[in-house]
C-alpha positions in Angstrom: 128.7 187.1 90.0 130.4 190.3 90.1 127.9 192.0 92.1 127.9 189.3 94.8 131.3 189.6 94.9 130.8 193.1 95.5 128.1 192.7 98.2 130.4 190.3 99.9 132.4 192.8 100.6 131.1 196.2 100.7 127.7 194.9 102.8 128.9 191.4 104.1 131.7 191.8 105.9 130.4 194.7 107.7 127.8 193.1 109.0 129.8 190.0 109.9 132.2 192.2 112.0 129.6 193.8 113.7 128.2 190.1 114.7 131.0 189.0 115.9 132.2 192.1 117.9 128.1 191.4 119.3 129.6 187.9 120.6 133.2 188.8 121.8 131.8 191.8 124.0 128.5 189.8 125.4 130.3 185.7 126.0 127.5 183.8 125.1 124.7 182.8 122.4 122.9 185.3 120.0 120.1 185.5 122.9 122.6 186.1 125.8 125.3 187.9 123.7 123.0 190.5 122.5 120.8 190.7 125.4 124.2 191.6 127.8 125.4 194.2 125.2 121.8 195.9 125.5 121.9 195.9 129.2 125.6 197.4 129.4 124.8 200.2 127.0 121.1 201.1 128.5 119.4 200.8 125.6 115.5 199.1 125.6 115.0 195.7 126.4 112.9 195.3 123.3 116.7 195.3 121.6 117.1 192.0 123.0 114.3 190.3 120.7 116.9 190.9 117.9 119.1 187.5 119.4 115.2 185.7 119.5 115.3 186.9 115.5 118.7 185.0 114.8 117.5 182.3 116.6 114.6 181.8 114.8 116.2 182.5 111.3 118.8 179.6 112.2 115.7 177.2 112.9 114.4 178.2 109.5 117.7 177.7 108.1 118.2 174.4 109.5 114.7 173.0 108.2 115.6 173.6 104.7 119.1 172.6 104.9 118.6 169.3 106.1 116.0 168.9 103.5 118.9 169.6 101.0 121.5 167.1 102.7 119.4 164.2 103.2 119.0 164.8 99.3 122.9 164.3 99.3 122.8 161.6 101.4 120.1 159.8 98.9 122.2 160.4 96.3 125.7 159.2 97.6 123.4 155.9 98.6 121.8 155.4 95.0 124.9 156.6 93.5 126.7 153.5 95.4 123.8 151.1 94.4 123.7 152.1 91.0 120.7 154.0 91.5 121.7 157.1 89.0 122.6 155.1 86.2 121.1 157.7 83.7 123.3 159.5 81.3 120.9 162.2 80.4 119.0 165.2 81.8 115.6 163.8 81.8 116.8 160.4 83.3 118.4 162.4 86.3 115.2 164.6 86.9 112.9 161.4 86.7 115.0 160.4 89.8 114.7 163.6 91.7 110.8 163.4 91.1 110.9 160.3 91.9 112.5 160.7 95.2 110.7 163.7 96.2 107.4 162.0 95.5 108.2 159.3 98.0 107.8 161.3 102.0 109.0 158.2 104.0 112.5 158.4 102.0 112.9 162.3 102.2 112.1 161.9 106.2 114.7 158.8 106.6 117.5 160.9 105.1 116.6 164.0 106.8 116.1 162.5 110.2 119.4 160.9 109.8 120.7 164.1 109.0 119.2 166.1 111.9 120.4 163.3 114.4 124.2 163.4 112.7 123.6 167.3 113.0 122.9 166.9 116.9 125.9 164.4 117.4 128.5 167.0 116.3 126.6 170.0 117.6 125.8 168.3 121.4 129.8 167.9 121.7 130.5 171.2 121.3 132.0 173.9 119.6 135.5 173.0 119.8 135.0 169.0 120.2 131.9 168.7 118.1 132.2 171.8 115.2 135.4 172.2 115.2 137.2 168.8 115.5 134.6 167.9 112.5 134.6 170.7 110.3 138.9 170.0 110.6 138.3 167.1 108.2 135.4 167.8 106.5 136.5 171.4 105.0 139.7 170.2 103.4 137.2 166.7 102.1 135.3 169.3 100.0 137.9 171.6 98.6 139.1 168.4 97.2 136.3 167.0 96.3 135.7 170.7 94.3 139.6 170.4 93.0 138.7 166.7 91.3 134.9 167.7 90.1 137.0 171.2 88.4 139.7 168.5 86.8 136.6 167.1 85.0 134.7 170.2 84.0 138.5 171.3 82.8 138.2 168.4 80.0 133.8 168.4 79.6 134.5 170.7 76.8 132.3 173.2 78.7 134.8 175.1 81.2 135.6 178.1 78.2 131.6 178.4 78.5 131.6 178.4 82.1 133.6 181.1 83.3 132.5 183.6 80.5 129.0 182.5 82.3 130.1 183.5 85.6 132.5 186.3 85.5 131.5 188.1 81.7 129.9 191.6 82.8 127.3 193.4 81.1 126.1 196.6 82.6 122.9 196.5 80.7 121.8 193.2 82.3 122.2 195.1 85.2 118.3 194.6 87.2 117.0 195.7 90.4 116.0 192.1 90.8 119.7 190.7 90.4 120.9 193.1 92.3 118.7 192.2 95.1 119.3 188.6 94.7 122.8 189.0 94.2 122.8 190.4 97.9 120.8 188.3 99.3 122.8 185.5 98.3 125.6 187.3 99.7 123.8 187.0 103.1 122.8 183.1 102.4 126.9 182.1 101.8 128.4 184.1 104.7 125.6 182.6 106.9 124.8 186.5 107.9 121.8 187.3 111.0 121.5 183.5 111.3 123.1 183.8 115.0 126.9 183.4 114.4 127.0 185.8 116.5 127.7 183.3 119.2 130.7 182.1 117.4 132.7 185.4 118.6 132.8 184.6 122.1 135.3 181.9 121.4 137.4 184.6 119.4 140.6 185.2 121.2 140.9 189.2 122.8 143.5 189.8 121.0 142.5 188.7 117.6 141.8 191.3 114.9 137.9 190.9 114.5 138.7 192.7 110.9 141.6 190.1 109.6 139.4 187.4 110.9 136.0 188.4 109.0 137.9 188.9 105.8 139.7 186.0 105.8 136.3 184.1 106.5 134.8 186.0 103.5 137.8 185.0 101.8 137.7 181.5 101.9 134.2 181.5 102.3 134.3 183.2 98.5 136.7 181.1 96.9 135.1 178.1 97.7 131.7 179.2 96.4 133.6 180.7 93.2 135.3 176.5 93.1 131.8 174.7 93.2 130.6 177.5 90.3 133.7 176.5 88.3 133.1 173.2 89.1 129.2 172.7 88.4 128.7 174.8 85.4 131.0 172.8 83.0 128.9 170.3 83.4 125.6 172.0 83.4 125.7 174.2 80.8 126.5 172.2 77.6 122.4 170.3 78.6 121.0 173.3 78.6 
């Protein structure tokens, strides 16, 4: 944890100020933005295949998550059914098994989630993103605030954040550190074409105060659902 903290910021935001200054100086998409910027400063035209890379690593991106939130979906609708009636480990990963094994419920949930996905995005970035990600942000820091009330009292939250934040140089891998930083990358949504985002940033907005305030809160909320998954995880294992 403490070396993704520390890619965050030594790696992270650097990268994320360099994509947005990309979107502020080109006004447009990953494609346009960087394809403008490569024009203006004479550089090759084969430059311009790096917006066709963010685009691409977005698609990718987008396949798996929706994957991931029509399994959220699922579960909210079994959850409401009292279709996760199991108390123990073993009862819970029966139903995941059991709903990966069936393909005609994983694509329901993920269509619906790709057509809910195309709603929001087709309005806009300020009517569609934005006006959604207004109430749906604050929905899950709650939602995070309640979940780390109830790991508070699991009898597991001591165990939790010696898990997360203990440090012990001799554990200390070329393989964490690589995941560690690649992780880094996955949470602040890095070379995924956010790029495009920048163009909407105001000229006289500090492109340094705005990334680190992103990485911020970007970082506090993934530090809240480690606080508030772990209590709960850790005493079944």
């Amino acid at each position: 944890m403490l070396v993704y903290l520390a890619c965050i910021f030594a790696v992270g935001v650097p990268v994320m100020m360099t994509e947005i200054a990309f979107g502020r100086r080109g006004q447009g998409s990953p494609v346009d933005a960087i394809r403008r910027v490569v024009n203006e400063s004479g550089r090759a035209s084969a430059w311009s295949l790096v917006g066709w890379m963010a685009m691409l690593c977005g698609f990718m991106v987008l396949s798996f998550y929706v994957v991931v939130a029509g399994w959220s979906f699922s579960y909210l609708w079994k959850m409401l059914t009292g279709g996760l009636a199991g108390s123990s480990v073993d009862d819970m990963a029966a139903v995941f098994g059991a709903n990966n094994a069936n393909p005609l419920t994983l694509g329901f949930w993920s269509t619906l989630v790709t057509l809910l996905t195309m709603l929001i995005v087709g309005k806009g970035v300020q009517k569609g993103i934005e006006k959604s990600v207004s109430w749906m942000m604050p929905g899950l820091v709650i939602m995070l605030v309640v979940l780390i009330g109830f790991g508070m009292f699991s009898g597991g939250f001591g165990d939790a954040v010696s898990f997360l934040f203990s440090f012990n140089a001799g554990s200390l891998s070329s393989e964490g550190l690589l995941a560690a930083l690649g992780h880094a990358f996955f949470t602040l949504s890095r070379l995924w074409g956010d790029s495009y985002y920048g163009s909407y940033l105001p000229k006289g907005a500090s492109i340094g105060r705005t990334t680190v305030s992103v990485a911020v809160a970007d970082t506090v909320v993934a530090l809240m659902a480690g606080l508030a998954i772990f209590p709960v995880i850790l005493p079944t294992v």
